[in-house]
N, C-alpha and C positions, 0 to 999 in steps of 0.2 A: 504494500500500500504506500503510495504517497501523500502526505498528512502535510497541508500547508500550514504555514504559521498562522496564528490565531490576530494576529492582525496586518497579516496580508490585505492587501486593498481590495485586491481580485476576490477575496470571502466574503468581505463586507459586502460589498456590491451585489453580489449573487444570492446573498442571506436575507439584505432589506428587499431585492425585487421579489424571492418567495414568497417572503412572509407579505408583502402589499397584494401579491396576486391573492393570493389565500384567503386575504381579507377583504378583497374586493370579492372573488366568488363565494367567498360563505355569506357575503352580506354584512360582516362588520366592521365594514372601514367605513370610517366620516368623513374623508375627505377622496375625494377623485384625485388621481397622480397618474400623468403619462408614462410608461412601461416602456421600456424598454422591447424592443422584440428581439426574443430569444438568446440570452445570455446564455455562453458553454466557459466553462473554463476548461 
């Protein structure tokens, strides 16, 4: 396994756009945010 540093930019980045997806399809996010399309690391 390759295990990135825990503040790698590239983790950040891909951890807030799940978790905004997540929140916009289950319904509990209050604020609309434009997405990114399709982040890979």
């Amino acid at each position: 396994y390759v295990i990135p540093k825990p503040f790698d930019k590239r983790v950040v980045e891909a951890v807030a756009d799940a978790v905004a997806r997540a929140a916009i399809r289950t319904g509990v996010a209050r604020k609309t945010v434009e997405i990114k399309q399709d982040n890979v690391i």
